[in-house]
N, C-alpha and C positions, 0 to 999 in steps of 0.2 A: 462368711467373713464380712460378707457388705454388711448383713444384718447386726452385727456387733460394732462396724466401725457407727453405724448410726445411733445405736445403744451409747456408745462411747461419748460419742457429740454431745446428748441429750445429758448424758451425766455429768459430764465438764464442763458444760455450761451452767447445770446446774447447782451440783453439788463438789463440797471443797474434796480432792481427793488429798489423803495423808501417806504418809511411811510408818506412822506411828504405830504402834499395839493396840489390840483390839480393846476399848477400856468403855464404862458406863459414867456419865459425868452428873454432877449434881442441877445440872439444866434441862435435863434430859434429853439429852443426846449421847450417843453410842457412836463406836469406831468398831467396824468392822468390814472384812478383807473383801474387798471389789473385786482383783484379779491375786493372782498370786506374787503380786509386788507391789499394791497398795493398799493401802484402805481408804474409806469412806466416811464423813462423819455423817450419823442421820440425825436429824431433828427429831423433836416426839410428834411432829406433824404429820411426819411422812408415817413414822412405824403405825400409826392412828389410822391412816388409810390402807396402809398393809396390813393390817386387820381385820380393814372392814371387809377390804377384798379376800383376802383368803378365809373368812368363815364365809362370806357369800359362794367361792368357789372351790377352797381346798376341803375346809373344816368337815367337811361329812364321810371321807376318810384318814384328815389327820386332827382331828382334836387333840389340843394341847402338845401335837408334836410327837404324837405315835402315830404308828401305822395300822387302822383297823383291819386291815387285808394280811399283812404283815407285820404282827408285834417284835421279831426282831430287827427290822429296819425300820428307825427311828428317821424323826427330825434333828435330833442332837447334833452339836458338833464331831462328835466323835462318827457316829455312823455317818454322817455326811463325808468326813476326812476320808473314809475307809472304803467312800464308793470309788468304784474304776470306770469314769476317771471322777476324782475328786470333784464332791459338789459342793464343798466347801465355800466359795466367793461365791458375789451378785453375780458376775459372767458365767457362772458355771452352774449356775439353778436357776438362771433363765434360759440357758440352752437346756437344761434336760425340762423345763416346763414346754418348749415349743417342741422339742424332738425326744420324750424319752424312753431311756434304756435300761434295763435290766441293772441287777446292783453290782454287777460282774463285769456290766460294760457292752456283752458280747451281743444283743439283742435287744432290737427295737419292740416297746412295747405299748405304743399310741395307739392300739388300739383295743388296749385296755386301760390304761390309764390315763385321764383326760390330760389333754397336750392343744397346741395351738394347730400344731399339725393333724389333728381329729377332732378339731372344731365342728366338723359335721356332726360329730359322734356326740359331741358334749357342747352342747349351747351355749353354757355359760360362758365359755372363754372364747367366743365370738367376740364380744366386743372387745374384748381387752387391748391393749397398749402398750407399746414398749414401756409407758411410766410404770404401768398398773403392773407389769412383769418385772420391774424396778420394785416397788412397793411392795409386793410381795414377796419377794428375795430378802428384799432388807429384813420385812417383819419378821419373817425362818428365821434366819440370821440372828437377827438381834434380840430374840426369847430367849437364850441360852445365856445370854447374858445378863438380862433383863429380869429375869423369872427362872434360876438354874434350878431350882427344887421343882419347879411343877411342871416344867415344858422337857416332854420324853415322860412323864414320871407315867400315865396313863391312869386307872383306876383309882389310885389312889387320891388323885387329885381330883380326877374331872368324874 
């Protein structure tokens, strides 16, 4: 919980949180769900770095938002919505990127799938940041909205 209220600071400091619907604007900025009673708006700044960082760290199991380990657990919104517990919002796919678990919920799986808690295991997410854990959430996040034909589509796109 500490680890989130500081997550929290870091965003409300930084960024404007909304009530609004999750929508794509002509500025290039997106709204999308932080916790399950707000949303976020991102900049194209941000989602720009949450790209660079997750093909540097995700993208060699999730291109374009499939799962190469597992093609029916997606990045989509919908497979996201339907994980136990929901990974849906930034709060809830930066907890399962530092601790995560199974798509059932019921088991921990850090150490097989790179986590901040098996930074030993996986280098890459050494350095990372609560921003960079931000950054990344958002980019997940905001493909489905941003890119809905290609992000999840797999083969056929990428």
């Amino acid at each position: 919980m500490k680890k989130f209220s500081k997550i929290i600071s870091f965003i409300s400091a930084s960024f404007l949180l909304t009530n609004t619907n999750v929508f794509a604007s002509e500025n290039n900025s997106v709204s999308i769900p932080f916790d399950q009673n707000n949303n976020v708006i991102i900049q194209e700044e941000e989602i720009k770095k949450g790209k660079r960082l997750f093909n540097n760290t995700c993208a060699v199991c999730h291109t374009g938002g499939i799962t190469k380990t597992n093609p029916n657990v997606g990045l989509d919104l919908k497979a996201l919505s339907n994980a136990n517990p929901p990974r849906n919002t930034i709060l809830s796919l930066i907890d399962f990127i530092e601790n995560p678990k199974t798509y059932d919920g019921l088991e921990s799986i850090a150490e097989t799938h790179p986590s901040i808690k098996s930074a030993d295991i996986f280098p890459k997410l050494r350095s990372l940041t609560d921003g960079d854990l931000y950054s990344i959430a958002s980019y997940i996040l905001s493909q489905p909205i941003i890119n809905p034909e290609k992000w999840g589509g797999g083969k056929i796109h990428y």
